[in-house]
C-alpha positions in Angstrom: -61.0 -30.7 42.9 -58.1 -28.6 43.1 -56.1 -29.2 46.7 -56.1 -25.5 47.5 -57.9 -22.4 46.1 -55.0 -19.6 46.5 -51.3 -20.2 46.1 -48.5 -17.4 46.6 -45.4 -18.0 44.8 -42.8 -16.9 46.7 -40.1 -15.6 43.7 -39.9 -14.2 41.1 -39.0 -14.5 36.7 -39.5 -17.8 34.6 -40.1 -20.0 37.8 -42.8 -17.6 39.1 -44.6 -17.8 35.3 -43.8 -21.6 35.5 -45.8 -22.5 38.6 -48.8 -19.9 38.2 -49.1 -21.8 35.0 -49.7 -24.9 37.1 -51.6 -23.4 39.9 -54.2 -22.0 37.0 -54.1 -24.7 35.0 -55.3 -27.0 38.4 -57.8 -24.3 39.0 -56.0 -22.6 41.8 -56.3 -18.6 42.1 -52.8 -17.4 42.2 -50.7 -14.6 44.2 -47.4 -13.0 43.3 -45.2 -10.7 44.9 -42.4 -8.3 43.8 -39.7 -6.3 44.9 -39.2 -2.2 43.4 -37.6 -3.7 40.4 -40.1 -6.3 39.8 -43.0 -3.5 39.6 -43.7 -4.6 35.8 -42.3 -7.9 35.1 -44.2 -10.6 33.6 -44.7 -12.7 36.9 -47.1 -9.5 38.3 -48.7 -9.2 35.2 -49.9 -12.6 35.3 -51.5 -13.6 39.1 -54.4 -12.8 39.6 -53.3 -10.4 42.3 -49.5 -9.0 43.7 -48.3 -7.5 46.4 -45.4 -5.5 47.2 -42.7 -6.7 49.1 -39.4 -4.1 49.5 -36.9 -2.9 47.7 -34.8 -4.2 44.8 -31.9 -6.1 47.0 -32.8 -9.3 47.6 -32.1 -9.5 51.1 -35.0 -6.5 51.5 -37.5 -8.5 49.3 -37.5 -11.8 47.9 -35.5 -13.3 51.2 -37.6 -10.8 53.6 -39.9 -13.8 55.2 -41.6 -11.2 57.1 -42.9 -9.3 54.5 -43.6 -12.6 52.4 -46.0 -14.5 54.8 -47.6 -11.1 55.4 -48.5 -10.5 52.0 -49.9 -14.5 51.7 -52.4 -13.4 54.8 -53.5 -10.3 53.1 -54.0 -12.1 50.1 -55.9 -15.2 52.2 -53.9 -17.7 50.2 -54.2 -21.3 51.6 -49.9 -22.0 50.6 -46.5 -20.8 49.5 -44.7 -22.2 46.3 -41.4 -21.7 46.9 -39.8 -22.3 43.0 -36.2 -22.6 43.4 -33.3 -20.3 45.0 -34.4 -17.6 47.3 -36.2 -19.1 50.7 -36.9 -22.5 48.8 -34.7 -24.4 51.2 -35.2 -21.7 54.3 -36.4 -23.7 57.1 -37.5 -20.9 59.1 -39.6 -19.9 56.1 -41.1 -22.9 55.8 -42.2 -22.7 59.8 -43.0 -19.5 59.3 -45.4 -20.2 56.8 -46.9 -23.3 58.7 -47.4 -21.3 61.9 -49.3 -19.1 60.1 -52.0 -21.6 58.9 -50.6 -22.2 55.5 -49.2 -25.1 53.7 -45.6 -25.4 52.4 -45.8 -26.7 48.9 -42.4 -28.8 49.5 -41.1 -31.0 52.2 -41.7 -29.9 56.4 -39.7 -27.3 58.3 -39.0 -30.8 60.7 -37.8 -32.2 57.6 -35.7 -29.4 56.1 -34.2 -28.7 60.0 -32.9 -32.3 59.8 -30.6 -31.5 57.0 -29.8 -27.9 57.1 -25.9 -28.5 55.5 -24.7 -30.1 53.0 -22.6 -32.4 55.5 -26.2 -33.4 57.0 -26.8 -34.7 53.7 -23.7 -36.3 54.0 -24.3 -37.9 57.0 -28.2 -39.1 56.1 -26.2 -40.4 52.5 -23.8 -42.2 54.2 -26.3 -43.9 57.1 -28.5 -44.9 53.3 -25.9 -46.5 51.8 -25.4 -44.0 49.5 -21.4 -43.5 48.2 -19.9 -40.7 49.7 -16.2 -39.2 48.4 -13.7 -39.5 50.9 -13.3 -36.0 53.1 -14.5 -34.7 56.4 -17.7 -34.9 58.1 -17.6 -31.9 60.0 -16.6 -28.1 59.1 -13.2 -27.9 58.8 -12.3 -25.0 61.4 -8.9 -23.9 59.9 -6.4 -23.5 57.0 -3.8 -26.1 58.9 -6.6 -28.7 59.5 -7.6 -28.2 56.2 -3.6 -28.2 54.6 -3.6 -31.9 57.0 -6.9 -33.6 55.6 -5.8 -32.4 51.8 -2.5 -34.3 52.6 -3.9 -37.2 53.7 -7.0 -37.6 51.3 -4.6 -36.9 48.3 -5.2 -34.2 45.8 -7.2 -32.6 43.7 -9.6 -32.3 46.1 -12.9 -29.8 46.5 -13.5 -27.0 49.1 -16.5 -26.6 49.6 -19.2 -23.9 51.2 -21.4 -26.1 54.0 -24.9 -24.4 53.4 -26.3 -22.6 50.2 -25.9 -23.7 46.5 -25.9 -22.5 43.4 -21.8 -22.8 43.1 -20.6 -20.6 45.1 -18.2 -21.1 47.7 -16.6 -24.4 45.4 -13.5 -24.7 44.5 -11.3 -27.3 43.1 -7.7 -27.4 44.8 -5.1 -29.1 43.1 -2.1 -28.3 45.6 -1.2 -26.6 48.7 -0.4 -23.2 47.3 -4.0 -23.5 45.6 -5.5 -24.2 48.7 -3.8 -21.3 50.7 -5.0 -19.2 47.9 -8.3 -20.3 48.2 -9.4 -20.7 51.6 -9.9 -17.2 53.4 -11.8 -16.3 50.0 -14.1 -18.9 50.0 -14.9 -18.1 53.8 -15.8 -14.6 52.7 -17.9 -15.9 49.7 -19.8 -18.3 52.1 -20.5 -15.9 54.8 -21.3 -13.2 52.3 -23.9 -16.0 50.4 -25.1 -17.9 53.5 -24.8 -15.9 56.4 -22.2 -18.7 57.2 -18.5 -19.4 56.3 -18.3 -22.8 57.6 -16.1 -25.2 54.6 -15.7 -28.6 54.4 -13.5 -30.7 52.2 -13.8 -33.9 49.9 -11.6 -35.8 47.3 -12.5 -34.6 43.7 -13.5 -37.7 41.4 -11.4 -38.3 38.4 -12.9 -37.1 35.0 -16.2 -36.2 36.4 -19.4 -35.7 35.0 -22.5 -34.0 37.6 -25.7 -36.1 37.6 -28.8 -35.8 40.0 -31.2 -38.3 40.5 -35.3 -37.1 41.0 -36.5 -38.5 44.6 -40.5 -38.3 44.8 -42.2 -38.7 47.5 -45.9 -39.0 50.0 -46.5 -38.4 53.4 -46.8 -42.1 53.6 -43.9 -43.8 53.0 -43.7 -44.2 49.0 -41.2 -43.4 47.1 -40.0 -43.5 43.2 -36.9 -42.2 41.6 -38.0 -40.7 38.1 -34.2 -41.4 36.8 -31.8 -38.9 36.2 -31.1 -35.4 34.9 -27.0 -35.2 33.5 -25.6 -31.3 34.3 -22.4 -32.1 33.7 -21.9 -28.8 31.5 -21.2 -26.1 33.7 -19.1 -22.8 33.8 -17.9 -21.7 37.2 -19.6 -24.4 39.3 -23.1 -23.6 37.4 -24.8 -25.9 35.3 -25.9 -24.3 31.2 -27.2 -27.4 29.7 -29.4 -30.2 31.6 -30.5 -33.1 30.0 -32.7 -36.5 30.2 -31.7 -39.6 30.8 -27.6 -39.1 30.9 -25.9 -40.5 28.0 -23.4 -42.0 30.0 -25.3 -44.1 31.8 -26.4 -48.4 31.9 -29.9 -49.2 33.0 -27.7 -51.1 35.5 -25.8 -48.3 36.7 -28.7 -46.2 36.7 -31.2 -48.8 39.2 -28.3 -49.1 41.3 -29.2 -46.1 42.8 -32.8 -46.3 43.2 -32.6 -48.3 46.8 -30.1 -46.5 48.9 -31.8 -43.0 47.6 -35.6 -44.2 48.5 -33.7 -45.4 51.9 -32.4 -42.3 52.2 -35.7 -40.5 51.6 -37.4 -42.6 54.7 -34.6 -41.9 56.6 -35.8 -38.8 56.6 -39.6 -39.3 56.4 -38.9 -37.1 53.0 -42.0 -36.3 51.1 -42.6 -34.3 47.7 -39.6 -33.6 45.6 -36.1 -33.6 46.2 -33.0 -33.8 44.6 -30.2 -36.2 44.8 -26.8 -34.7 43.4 -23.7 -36.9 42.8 -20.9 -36.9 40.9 -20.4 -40.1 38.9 -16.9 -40.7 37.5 -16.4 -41.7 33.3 -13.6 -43.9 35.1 -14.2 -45.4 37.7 -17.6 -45.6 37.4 -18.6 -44.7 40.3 -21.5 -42.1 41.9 -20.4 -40.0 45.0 -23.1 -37.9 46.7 -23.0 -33.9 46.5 -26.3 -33.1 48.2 -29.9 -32.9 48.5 -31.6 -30.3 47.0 -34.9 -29.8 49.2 -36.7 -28.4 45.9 -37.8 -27.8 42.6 -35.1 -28.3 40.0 -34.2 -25.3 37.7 -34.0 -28.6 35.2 -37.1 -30.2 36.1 -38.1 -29.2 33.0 -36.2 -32.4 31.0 -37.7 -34.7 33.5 -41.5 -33.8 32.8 -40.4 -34.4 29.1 -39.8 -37.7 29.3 -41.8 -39.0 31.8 -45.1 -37.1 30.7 -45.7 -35.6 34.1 -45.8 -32.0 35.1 -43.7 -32.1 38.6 -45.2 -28.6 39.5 -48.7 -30.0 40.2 -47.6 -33.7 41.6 -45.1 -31.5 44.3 -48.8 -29.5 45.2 -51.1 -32.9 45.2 -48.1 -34.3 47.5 -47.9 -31.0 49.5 -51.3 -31.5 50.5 -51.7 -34.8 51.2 -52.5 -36.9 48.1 -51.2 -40.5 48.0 -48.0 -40.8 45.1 -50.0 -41.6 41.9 -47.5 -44.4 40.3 -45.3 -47.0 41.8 -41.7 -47.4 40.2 -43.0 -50.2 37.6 -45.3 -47.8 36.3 -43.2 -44.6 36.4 -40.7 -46.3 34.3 -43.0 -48.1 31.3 -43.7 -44.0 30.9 -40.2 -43.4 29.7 -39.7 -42.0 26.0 -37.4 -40.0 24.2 -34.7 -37.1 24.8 -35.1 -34.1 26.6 -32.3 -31.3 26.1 -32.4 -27.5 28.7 -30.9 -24.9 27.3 -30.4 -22.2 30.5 -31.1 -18.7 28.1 -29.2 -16.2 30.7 -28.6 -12.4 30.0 -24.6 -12.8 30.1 -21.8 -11.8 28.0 -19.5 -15.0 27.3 -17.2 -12.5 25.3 -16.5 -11.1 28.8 -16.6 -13.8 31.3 -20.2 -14.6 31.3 -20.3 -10.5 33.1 -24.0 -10.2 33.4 -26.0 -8.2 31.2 -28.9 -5.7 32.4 -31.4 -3.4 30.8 -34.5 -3.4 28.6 -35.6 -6.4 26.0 -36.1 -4.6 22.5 -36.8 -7.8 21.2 -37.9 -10.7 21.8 -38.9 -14.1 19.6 -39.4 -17.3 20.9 -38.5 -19.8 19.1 -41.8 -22.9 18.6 -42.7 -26.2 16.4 -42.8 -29.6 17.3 -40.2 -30.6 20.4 -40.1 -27.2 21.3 -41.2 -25.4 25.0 -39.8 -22.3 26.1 -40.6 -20.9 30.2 -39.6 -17.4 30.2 -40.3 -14.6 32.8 -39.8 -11.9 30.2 -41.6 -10.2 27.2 -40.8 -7.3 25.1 -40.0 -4.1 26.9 -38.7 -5.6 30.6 -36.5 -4.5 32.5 -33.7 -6.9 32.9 -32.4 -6.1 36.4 -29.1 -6.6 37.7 -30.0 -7.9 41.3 -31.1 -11.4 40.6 -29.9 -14.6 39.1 -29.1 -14.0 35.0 -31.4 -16.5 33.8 -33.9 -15.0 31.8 -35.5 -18.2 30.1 -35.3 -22.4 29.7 -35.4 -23.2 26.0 -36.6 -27.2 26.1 -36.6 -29.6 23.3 -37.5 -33.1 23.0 -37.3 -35.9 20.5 -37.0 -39.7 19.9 -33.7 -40.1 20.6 -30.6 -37.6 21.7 -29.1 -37.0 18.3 -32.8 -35.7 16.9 -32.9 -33.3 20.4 -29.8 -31.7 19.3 -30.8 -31.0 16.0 -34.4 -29.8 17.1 -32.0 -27.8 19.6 -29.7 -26.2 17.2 -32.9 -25.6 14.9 -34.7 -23.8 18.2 -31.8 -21.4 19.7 -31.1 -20.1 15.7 -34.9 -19.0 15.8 -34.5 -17.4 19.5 -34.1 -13.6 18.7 -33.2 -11.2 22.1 -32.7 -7.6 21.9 -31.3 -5.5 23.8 -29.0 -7.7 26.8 -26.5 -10.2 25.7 -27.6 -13.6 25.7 -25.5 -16.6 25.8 -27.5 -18.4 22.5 -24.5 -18.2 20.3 -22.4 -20.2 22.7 -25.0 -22.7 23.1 -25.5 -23.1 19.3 -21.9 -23.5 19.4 -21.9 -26.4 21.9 -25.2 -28.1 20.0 -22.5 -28.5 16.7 -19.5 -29.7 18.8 -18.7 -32.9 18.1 -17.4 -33.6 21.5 -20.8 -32.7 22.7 -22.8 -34.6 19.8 -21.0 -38.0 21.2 -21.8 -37.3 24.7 -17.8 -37.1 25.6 -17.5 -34.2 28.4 -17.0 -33.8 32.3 -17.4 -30.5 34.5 -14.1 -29.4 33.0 -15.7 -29.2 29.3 -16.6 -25.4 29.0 -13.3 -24.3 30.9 -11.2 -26.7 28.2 -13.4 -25.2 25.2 -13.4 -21.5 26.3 -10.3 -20.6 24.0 -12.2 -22.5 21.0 -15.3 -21.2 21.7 -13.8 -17.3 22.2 -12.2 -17.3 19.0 -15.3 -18.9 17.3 -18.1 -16.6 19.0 -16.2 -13.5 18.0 -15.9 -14.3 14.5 -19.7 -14.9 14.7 -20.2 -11.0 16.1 -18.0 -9.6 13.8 -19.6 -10.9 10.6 -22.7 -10.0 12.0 -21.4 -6.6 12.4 -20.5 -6.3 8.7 -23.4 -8.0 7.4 -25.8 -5.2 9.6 -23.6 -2.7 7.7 -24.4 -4.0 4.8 -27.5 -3.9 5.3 -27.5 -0.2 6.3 -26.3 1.0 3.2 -28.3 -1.0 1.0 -31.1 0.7 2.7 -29.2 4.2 2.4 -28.7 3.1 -1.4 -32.6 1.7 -2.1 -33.6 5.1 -0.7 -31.2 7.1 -2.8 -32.5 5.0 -6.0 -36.0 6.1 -5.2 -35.6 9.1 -5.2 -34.1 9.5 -8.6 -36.2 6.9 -10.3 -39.4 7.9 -8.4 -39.9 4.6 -6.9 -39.0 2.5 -9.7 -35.8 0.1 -10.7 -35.6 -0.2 -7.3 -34.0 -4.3 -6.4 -37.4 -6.7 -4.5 -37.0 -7.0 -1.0 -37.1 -10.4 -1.1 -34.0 -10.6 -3.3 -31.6 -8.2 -1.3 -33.0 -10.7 2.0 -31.7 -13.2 0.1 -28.3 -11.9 -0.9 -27.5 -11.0 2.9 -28.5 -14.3 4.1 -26.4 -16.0 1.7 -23.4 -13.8 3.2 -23.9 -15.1 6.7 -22.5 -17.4 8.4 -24.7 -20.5 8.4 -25.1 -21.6 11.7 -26.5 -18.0 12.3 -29.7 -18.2 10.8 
């Protein structure tokens, strides 16, 4: 019997697709709602009903809770899915949405109120037993506290924005005159962001690579961790490429975090899924806690692979009450394989990773065996320029991580997208780096590559260039020959496919 009979998914894109595919699948009835740019996308198309909610900015749709639990009592939905970003982690949305006789498909608003900053995660972390880098404990309140505390601690160190995600308001400082630099703009990023500019401080680890542990949980006290996710590569503080279990890791090293994050997690009396994100140092080998993340991963995607489970309907049966299905013992003899996210974002990396709006032209996914692509888009969208840049996950799965990576490579040459830059070129390029194929990076690994992978990319788009010319005028030519010979004499089509491919670059096809 499915646990409710209407769900409103509170977002918008490849999540939204994502979790009505649960919701339907469970036999659920589900809602959506969109902003003025949303009218058409893919996420209306496919509840069962929408509703409109503002206008295009964010802060007039997507974050308006008003408008949100009003269109989940018009639509007599029995809860709110959340997805990720947005109000996922609002706990005034989540009370809003239980005062109004609906159920929050993730943790309480008395749960989320207990750890509204990062810095209450800290504090939760550090009563756990959980390692926590060296820094303060409270919002530093100026630039000469700060300047003090950096001294002290030793640098590099990172600044850091006390509420929100996503990477924004983090910086890493690696002297004074950095941190002068940095601090009045990272204020204005976190109050533009958050609403609030508070900042806090913490030693940077040496050689670091980012890697989040999955806490599930009951209302009744039982807990499993379902391993780890490594997100290690990043640009700009935001993670491209997601992957399950992290290479770098021993069993060992890997259980050792399983107690103080459960303890942690009834600390809190913390129940359906949340995040644990650390840094773990190649080094020293140590794990120092980022943050909780009181939600659905964007990379939860890896962690069904593996495991077998589809997160999306276990975060519902927890959400309303069902008992955890599996103890630890049991979780674990479900482990197989490797399970690679590739994060398919309408940017330019040519120019910065600037995002990249307007219609899709063209669009093939790629498919076969290890293959699963959740997308929010089809043929013909609008690509808008208000939201997050991520257009689609591209998943792949095999025995072992060498095989993903080839199943990988074989998956984002098939991915054709017309119309917006993409950033597939720059993850084929990463899927043939050898650096990458051994599993030898930290955060710093796109920002060290970017020359490499500049000069590479380019080449890629300029050949391209020449071979479409080509192609052109042997289509100006073929036509030409026609109309001499009346049709005939006139080179297979086959053939000339054949010649062009032969002229491209490998990798590209």
């Amino acid at each position: 019997m499915p646990p409710f009979g209407k769900v409103l998914v509170a977002n918008r894109g490849e999540i939204a697709v994502r979790v009505m595919k649960a919701m339907k699948e469970m036999g659920m009835k589900t809602v959506a709602v969109y902003s003025e740019a949303d009218k058409y996308a893919l996420h209306v198309k496919y509840a069962d009903e929408a509703y409109y909610i503002g206008p295009a900015p964010a802060i007039q749709s997507y974050l308006n809770i008003d408008a949100i639990v009003d269109a989940a009592l018009k639509a007599h939905a029995d809860a709110v899915h959340p997805g990720y970003g947005f109000l996922s982690e609002n706990a005034d949305f989540a009370e809003a949405v239980e005062k109004a006789g609906l159920t929050f498909i993730g943790p309480s608003a008395e749960v989320m109120n207990k750890i509204k900053s990062k810095l209450d995660g800290k504090r939760y972390a550090k009563m756990a037993g959980v390692p926590i880098s060296p820094g303060s404990d409270a919002p530093v309140e100026s630039l000469d506290e700060a300047l003090k505390l950096a001294e002290r601690i030793g640098y590099p160190i990172m600044v850091k924005a006390a509420f929100g995600g996503g990477g924004t308001g983090i910086t890493k400082v690696n002297s004074p005159e950095e941190l002068k630099e940095v601090w009045e703009r990272n204020k204005r990023l976190a109050q533009q962001a958050f609403g609030k500019s508070d900042l806090y401080i913490e030693k940077a680890a040496v050689e670091p690579r980012h890697i989040e542990f999955q806490l599930i949980g009951d209302r009744y006290g039982s807990y499993v961790v379902a391993w780890e996710r490594e997100c290690t590569i990043q640009r700009r503080n935001q993670k491209l490429i997601e992957e399950a279990p992290s290479v770098a890791l021993s069993m060992e090293e890997r259980r050792s975090m399983f107690e103080p994050i459960i303890k942690f997690g009834q600390l809190m009396g913390y129940f359906t899924l949340g995040t644990f994100e650390t840094v773990f140092s190649d080094k020293t080998r140590e794990f120092y806690f980022l943050e909780l993340n009181k939600r659905l991963q964007v990379e939860h995607t890896v962690t069904e692979l593996i495991f077998r489970i589809d997160l999306v309907k276990l975060q519902t049966r927890l959400a309303a009450g069902e008992h955890l299905p599996f103890t630890q013992e049991e979780l674990d003899k479900r482990y197989r394989g490797h399970a690679i996210q590739y994060r398919i974002n309408a940017e330019d990396p040519l120019n910065n990773f600037t995002g990249s709006s307007g219609f899709v032209t063209y669009y093939r996914e790629p498919s076969g065996p290890g293959v699963r692509v959740d997308t929010g888009y089809v043929e013909g969208n609008w690509v808008p320029p208000y939201y997050d840049s991520l257009i689609a996950k591209l998943i792949v799965y095999a025995e072992n991580r060498a095989e993903a990576i080839r199943v990988g490579l074989r998956a984002l040459n098939d991915y054709k997208i017309g119309g917006v830059k993409t950033i597939i070129d720059l993850h084929k390029w990463i899927s043939m780096d050898e650096d990458f194929q051994k599993g030898k990076f930290t955060t710093a690994y796109i920002a060290e590559k970017t020359p490499q992978f500049l000069r590479d990319l380019k080449r890629w788009e300029e050949e391209r260039a020449a071979i479409a010319l080509v192609a052109y005028n042997k289509g100006l030519l073929k036509r030409k020959v026609e109309a001499q010979a009346g049709g005939k004499g006139v080179e297979n089509a086959w053939k000339t496919q054949g010649k062009l491919m032969q002229m491209a670059p490998r990798v590209m096809w």
